[in-house]
N, C-alpha and C positions, 0 to 999 in steps of 0.2 A: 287376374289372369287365371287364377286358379277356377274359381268361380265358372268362368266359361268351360274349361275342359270339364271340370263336373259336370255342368246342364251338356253339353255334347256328348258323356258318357250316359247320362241318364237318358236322352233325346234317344241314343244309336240303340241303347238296350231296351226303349215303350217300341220303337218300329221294330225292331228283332222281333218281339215279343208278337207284337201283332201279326207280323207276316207270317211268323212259324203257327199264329194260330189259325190263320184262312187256309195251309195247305191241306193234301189231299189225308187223308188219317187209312193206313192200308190196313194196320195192325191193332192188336187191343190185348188187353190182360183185364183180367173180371175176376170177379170173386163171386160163388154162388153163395146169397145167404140166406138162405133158408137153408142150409146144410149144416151151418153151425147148431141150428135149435134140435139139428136132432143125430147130432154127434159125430160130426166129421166134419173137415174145413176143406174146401177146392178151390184151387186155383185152373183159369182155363186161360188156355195165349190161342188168341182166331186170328188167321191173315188173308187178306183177299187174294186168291188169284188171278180171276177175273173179276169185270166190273159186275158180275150177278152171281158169283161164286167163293163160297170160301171156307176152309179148313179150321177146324177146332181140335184140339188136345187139349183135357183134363186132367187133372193129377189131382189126387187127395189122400188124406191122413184122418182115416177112420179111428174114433178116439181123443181127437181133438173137438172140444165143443161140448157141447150141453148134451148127456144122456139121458135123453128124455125117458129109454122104455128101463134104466137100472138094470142093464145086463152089460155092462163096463165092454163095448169093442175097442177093440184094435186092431187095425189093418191098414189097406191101402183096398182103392179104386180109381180104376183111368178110365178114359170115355175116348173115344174119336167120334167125331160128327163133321159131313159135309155138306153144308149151308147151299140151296138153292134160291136167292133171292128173288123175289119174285117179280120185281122193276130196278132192273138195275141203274146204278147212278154214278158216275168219273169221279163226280165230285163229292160225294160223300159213299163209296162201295162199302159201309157197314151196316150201311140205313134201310128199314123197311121191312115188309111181311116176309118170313121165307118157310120154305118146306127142307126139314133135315133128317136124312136116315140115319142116326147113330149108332155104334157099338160100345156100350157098357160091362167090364170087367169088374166084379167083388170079390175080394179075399179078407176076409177078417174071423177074427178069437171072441168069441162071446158068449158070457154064461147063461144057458141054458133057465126057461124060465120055471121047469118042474123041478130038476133037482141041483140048480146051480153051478152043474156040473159044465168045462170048457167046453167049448164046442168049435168045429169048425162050420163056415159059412163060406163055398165056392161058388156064385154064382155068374153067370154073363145074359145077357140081352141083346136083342137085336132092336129096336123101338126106330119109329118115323113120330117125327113131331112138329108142328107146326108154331108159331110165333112172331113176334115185332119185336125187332132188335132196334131201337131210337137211338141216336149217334147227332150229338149236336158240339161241335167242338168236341174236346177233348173227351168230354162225358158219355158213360157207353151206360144204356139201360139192353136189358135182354129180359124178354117175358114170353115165358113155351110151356106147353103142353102136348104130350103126347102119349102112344101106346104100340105092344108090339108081343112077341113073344120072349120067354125066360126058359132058362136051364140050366140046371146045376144041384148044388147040394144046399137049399133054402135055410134061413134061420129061422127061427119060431116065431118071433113076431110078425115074420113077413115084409120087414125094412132089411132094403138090402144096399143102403148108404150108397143109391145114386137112381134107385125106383123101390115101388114097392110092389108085389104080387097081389093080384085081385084078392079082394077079401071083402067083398061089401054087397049088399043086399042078401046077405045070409045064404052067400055062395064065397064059396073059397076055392083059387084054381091057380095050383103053383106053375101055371105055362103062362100068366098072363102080366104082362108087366106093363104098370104106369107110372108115368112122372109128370113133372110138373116143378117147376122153378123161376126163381130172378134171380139174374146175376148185374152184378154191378164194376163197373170197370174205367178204364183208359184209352184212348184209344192215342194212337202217336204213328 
């Protein structure tokens, strides 16, 4: 007898399983990792609120991760971005191309790379980015690119642990901000 109430608890828990994983997925927690390699770790939580729209918050700890340029930061950066999907879907509202206007906040400690002296780095951004956010079951992939303007008090390498400031084809122009990311996540 025992036997049967096992395979009936196993039976009730593969259909649980399955059901909870065809429903609709509104929400997602992600991890950007490419932020790790270059010194700082983010966590973002997105929720839809309509079937073609949806809300992001980021949060991060500048300092955790691989300092790639050896000017030791510490800080923090948060991000807000609202997701414009571009076909929206009931059945899966995480999925597909969309267009996002973001705002990007920097505040971090880092030594200075002339005379290694602390320094402060205040920055914020305004960027619009475009992307494919893939959502297949619980699996959340996110891949964007974008650009916009910057302001604030820059740090010298011009990584400001969430964009970086134009600095390429032997122009340098600290109003110009680019990013670029994957974030990898949950969705539930």
């Amino acid at each position: 007898m025992k036997k049967y109430y096992i395979l009936l608890l196993c039976s009730y828990a593969c259909v649980n399983m399955i059901a909870s994983d065809l429903s609709v997925r509104r929400q997602a927690v992600k991890t950007t990792i490419l932020s790790w390699y270059t010194g700082s770790s983010k966590v973002s939580y997105e929720r839809a609120i309509f079937n073609n729209q949806t809300m992001e918050i980021t949060a991060g700890y500048i300092g955790a991760g691989h300092d790639n340029f050896q000017n030791h930061p510490k800080g923090y950066t948060t991000r807000y971005a609202h997701k414009f999907l571009l076909y929206g879907n009931e059945v899966q509202p995480l999925n597909g191309f969309y267009l996002r206007p973001e705002l990007i906040f920097t505040h971090f400690y880092y030594d200075s790379k002339i005379d290694r002296e602390r320094m402060l780095s205040k920055m914020g951004s305004a960027v619009f980015t475009v992307g494919y956010q893939y959502a297949i079951h619980r699996f959340i992939a996110d891949f964007f690119i974008g650009g916009g303007y910057a302001f604030g008090h820059e740090a010298d390498t011009n990584y400001q642990h969430g964009f970086a400031l134009w600095d390429y084809w032997e122009r340098n122009n600290k109003n110009i901000a680019v990013t670029f990311g994957i974030k990898l996540g949950v969705g539930f």
